[in-house]
TORVOLUM-90591 format. One record per residue (C-alpha): x, y, z; residue number from 1; residue in one letter. Coordinates in Angstrom, 2 decimals. Each point is the difference from the previous one (the first is absolute). Example, Ala and Ser with C-alpha at 12.3 -4.5 7.8 and 13.67 -1.06 7.14 Angstrom:
2
{px 12.30 | py -4.50 | pz 7.80 | n 1 | res a};
{px 1.37 | py 3.44 | pz -0.66 | n 2 | res s};
end
This chain:
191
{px -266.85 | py 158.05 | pz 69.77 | n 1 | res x};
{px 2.29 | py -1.29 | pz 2.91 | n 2 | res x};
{px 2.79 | py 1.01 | pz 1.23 | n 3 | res x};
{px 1.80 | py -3.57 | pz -1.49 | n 4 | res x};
{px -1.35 | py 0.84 | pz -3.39 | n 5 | res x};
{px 1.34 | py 3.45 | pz -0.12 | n 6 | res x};
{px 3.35 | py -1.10 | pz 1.11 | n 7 | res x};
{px -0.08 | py -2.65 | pz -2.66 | n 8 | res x};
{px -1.13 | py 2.95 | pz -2.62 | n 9 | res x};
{px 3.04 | py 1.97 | pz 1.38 | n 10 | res x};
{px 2.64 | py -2.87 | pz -0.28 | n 11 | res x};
{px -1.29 | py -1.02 | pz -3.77 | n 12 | res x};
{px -0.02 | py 3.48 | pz -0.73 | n 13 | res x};
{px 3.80 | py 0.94 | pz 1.43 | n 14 | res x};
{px 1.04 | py -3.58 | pz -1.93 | n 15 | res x};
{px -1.66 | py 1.21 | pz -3.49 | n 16 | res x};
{px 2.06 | py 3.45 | pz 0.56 | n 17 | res x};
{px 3.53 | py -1.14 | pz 1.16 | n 18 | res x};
{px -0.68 | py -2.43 | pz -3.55 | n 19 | res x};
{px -0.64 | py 2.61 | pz -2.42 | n 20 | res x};
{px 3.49 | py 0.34 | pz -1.34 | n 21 | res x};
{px 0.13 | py -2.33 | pz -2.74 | n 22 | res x};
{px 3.03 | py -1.46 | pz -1.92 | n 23 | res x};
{px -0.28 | py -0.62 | pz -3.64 | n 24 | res x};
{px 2.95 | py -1.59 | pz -2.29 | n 25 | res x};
{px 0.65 | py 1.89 | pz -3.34 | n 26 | res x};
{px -1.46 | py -2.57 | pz -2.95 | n 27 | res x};
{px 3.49 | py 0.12 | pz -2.28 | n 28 | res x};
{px -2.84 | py -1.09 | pz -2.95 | n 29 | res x};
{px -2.01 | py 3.03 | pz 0.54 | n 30 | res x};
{px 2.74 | py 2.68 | pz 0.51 | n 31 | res x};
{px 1.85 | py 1.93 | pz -1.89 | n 32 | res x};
{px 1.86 | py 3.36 | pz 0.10 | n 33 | res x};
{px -0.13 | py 1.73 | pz -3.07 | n 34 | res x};
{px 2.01 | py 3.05 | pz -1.35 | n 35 | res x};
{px 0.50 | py 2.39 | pz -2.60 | n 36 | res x};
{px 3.17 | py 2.33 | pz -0.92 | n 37 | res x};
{px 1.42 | py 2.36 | pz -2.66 | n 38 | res x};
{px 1.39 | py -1.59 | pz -2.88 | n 39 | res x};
{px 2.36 | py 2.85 | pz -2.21 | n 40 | res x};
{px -2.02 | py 3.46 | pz 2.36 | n 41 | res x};
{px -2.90 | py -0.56 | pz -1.57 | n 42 | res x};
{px 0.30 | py -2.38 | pz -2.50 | n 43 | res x};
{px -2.24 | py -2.76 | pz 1.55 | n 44 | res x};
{px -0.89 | py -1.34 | pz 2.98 | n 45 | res x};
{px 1.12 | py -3.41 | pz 0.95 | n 46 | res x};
{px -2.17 | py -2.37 | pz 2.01 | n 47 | res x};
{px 0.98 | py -3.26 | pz 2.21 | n 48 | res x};
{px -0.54 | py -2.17 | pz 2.84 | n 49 | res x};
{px 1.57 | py -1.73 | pz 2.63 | n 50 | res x};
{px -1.49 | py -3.78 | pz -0.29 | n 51 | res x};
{px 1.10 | py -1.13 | pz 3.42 | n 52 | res x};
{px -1.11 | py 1.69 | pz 3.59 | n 53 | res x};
{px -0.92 | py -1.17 | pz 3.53 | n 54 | res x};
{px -0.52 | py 1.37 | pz 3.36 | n 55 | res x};
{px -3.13 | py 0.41 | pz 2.33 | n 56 | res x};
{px -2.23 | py 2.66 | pz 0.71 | n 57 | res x};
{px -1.82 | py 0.33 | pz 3.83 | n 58 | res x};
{px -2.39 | py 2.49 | pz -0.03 | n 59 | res x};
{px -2.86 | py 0.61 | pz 2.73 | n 60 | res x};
{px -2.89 | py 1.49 | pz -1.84 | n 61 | res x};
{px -1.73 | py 0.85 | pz 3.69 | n 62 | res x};
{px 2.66 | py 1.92 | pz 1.11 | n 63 | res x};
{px 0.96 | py 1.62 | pz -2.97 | n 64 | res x};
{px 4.02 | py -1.54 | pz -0.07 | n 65 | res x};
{px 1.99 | py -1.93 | pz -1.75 | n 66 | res x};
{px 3.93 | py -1.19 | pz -1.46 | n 67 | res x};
{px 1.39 | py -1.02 | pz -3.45 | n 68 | res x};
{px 3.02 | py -1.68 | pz -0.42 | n 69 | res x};
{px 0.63 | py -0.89 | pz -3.57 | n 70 | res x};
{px 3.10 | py -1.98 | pz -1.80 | n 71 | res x};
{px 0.19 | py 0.31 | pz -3.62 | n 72 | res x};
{px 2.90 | py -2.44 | pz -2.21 | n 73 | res x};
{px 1.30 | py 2.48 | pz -2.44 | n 74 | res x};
{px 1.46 | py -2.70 | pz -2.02 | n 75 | res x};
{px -3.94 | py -0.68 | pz -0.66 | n 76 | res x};
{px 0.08 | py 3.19 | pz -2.14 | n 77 | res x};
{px -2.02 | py -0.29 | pz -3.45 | n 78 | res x};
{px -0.05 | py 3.18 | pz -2.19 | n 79 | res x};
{px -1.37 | py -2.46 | pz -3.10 | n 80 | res x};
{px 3.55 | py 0.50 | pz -1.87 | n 81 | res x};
{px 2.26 | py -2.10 | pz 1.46 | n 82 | res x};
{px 3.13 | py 1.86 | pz -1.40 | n 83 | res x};
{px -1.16 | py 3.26 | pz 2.13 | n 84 | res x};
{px -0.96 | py -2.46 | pz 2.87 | n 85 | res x};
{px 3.41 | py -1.05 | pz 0.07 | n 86 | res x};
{px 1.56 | py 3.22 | pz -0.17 | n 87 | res x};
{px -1.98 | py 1.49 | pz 2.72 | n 88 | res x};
{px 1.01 | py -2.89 | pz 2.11 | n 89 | res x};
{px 3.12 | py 0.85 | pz -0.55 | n 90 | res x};
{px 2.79 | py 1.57 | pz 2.07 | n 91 | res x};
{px -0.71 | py 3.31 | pz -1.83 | n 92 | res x};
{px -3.86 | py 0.11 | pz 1.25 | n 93 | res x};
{px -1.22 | py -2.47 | pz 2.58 | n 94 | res x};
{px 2.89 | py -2.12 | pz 0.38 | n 95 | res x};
{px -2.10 | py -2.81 | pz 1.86 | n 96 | res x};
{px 3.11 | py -2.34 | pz 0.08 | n 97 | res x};
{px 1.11 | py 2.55 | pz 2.80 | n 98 | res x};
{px -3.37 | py 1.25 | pz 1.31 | n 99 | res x};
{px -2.68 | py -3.12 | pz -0.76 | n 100 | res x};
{px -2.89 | py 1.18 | pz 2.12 | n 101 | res x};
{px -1.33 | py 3.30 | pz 0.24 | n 102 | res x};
{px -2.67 | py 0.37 | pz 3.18 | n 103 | res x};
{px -2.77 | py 2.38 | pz 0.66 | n 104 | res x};
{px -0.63 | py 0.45 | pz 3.90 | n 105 | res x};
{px -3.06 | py 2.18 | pz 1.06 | n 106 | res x};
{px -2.93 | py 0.98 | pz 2.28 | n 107 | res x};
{px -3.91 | py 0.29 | pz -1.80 | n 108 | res x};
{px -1.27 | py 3.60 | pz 1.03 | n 109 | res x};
{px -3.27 | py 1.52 | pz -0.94 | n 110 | res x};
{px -2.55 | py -2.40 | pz 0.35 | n 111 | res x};
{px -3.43 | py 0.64 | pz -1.01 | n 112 | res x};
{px -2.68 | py -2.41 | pz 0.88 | n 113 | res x};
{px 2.33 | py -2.52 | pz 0.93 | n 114 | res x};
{px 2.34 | py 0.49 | pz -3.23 | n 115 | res x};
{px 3.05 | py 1.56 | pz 0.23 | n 116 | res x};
{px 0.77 | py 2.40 | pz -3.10 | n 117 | res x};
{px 3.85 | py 1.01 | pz 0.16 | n 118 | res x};
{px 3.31 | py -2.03 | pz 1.21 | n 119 | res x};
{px 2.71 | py 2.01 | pz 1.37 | n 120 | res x};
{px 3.27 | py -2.25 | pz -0.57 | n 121 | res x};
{px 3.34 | py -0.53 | pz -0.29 | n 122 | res x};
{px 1.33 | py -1.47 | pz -3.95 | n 123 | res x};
{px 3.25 | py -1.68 | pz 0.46 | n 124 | res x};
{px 1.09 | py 0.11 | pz -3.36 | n 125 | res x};
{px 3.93 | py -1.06 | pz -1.48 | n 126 | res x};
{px 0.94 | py 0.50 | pz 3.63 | n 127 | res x};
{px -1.35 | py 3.37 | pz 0.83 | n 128 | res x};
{px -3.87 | py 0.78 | pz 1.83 | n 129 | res x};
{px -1.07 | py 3.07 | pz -0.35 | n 130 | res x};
{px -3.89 | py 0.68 | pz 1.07 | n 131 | res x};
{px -2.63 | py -0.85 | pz -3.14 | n 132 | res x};
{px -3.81 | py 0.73 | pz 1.16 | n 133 | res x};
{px -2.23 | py -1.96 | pz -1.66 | n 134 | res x};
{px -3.84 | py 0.93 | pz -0.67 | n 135 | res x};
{px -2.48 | py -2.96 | pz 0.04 | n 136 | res x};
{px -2.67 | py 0.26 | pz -2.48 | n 137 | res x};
{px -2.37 | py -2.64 | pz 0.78 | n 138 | res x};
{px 0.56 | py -2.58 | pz 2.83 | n 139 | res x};
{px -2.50 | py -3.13 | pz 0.64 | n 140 | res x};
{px -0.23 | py -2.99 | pz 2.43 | n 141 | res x};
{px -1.95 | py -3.10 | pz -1.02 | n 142 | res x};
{px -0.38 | py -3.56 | pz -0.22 | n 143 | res x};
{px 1.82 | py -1.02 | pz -3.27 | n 144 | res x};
{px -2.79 | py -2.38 | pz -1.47 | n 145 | res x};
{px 2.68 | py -2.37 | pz -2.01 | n 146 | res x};
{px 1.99 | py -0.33 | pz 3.06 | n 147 | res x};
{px -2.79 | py 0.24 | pz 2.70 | n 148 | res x};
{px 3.17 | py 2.21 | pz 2.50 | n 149 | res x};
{px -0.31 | py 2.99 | pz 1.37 | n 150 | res x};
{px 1.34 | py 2.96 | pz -2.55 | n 151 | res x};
{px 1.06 | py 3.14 | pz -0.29 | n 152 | res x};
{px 0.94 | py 2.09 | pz -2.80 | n 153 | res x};
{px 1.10 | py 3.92 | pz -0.97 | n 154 | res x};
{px 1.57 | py 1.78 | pz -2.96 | n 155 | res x};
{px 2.53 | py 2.64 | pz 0.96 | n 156 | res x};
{px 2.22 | py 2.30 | pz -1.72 | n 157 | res x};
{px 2.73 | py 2.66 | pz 0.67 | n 158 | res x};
{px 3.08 | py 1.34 | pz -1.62 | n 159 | res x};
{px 3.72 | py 0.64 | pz 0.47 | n 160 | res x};
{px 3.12 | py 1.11 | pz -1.14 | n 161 | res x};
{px 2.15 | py -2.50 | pz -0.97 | n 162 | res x};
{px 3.20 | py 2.02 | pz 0.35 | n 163 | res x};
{px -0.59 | py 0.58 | pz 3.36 | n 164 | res x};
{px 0.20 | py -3.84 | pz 0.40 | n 165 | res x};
{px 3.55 | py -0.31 | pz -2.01 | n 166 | res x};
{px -1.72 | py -0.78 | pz -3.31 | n 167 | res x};
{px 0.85 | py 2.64 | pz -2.24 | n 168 | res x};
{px 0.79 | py -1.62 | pz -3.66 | n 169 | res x};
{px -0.96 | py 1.96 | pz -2.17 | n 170 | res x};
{px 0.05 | py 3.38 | pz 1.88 | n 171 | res x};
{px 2.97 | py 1.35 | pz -2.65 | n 172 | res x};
{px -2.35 | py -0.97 | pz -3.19 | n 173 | res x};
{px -2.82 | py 1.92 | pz 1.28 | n 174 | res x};
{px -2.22 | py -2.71 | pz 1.75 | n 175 | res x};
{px -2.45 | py 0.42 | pz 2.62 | n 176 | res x};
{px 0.69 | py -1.01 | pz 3.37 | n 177 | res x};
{px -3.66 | py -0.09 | pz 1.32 | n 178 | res x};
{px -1.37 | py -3.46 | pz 0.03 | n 179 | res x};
{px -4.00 | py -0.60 | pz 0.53 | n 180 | res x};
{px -0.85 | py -3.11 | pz 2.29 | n 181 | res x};
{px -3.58 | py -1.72 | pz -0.30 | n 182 | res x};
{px -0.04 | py -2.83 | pz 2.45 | n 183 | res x};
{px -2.81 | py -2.64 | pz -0.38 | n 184 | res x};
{px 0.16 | py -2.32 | pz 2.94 | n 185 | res x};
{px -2.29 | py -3.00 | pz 1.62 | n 186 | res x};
{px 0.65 | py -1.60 | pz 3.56 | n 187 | res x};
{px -1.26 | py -2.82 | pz 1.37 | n 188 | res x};
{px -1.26 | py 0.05 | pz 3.76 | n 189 | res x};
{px 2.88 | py -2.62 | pz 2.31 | n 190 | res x};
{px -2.65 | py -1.91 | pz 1.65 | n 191 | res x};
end
């Protein structure tokens, strides 16, 4: 091999690594945070969804790195009864006519053959962030066949206390303030 072919291998090579981050734009269509609470200590467990995210995830599988910056419309919340929807929208829950957005800002850590498994993050939640790890239980990168783009996709979950977050309806009646998190999410590569 010459010397001008090796320098050529060395320049396509540096070019493929300073490209390995990759941006992706969260699919609002395929993501969803999910969450369950206490209803009455123990009386049942109440399940809903927020039907409206975005953000972008850049992750470098190579180097094992990566960010997530999430926005999530709480007015988009869907508990399948719109009475209790309403109510924890309200001023005494939520109250997303003051705080409208909660975010989710973190770093992808433990990657294993290119896959990270765990996010540690920041929830800003009703106007308070407080730290909320996230474990990833499956994470995969391929092209979408209906769409033909590049795609990722991971589901996540984690917990936290609501209280600590100024949420605590319910506290005086006995409730729960733990609240379980599973995050399904899909991202589309910004080419």
């Amino acid at each position: 091999m010459t010397l001008r072919a090796l320098s050529l291998l060395a320049i396509a090579a540096s070019a493929t690594a300073a490209a390995a981050p990759e941006t992706f734009n969260i699919d609002p269509n395929h993501t969803h945070p999910m969450f369950e609470t206490d209803h009455m200590g123990g009386l049942s467990v109440w399940r809903g969804i927020f039907d409206t995210t975005g953000g972008t995830i850049t992750v470098d599988r190579t180097a094992g790195t990566g960010k997530v910056s999430v926005t999530i419309d709480t007015k988009s919340i869907d508990l399948n009864h719109p009475k209790l929807s309403q109510h924890v929208s309200s001023p005494d829950m939520l109250d997303v006519e003051k705080f409208p957005t909660a975010t989710y800002e973190g770093t992808l850590t433990g990657f294993k053959d290119g896959a990270p498994t765990r996010v540690d993050g920041n929830l800003t939640l009703h106007g308070v962030t407080k730290p909320v790890p996230l474990t990833i239980d499956s994470f995969k990168c391929m092209t979408n066949p209906g769409t033909k783009k590049y795609t990722c996709g991971a589901d996540a979950r984690g917990s936290f206390n609501r209280a600590d977050f100024g949420i605590d309806y319910g506290k005086a009646y006995g409730f729960k303030m733990d609240v379980a998190l599973r995050i399904q999410v899909e991202a589309t590569r910004a080419d």
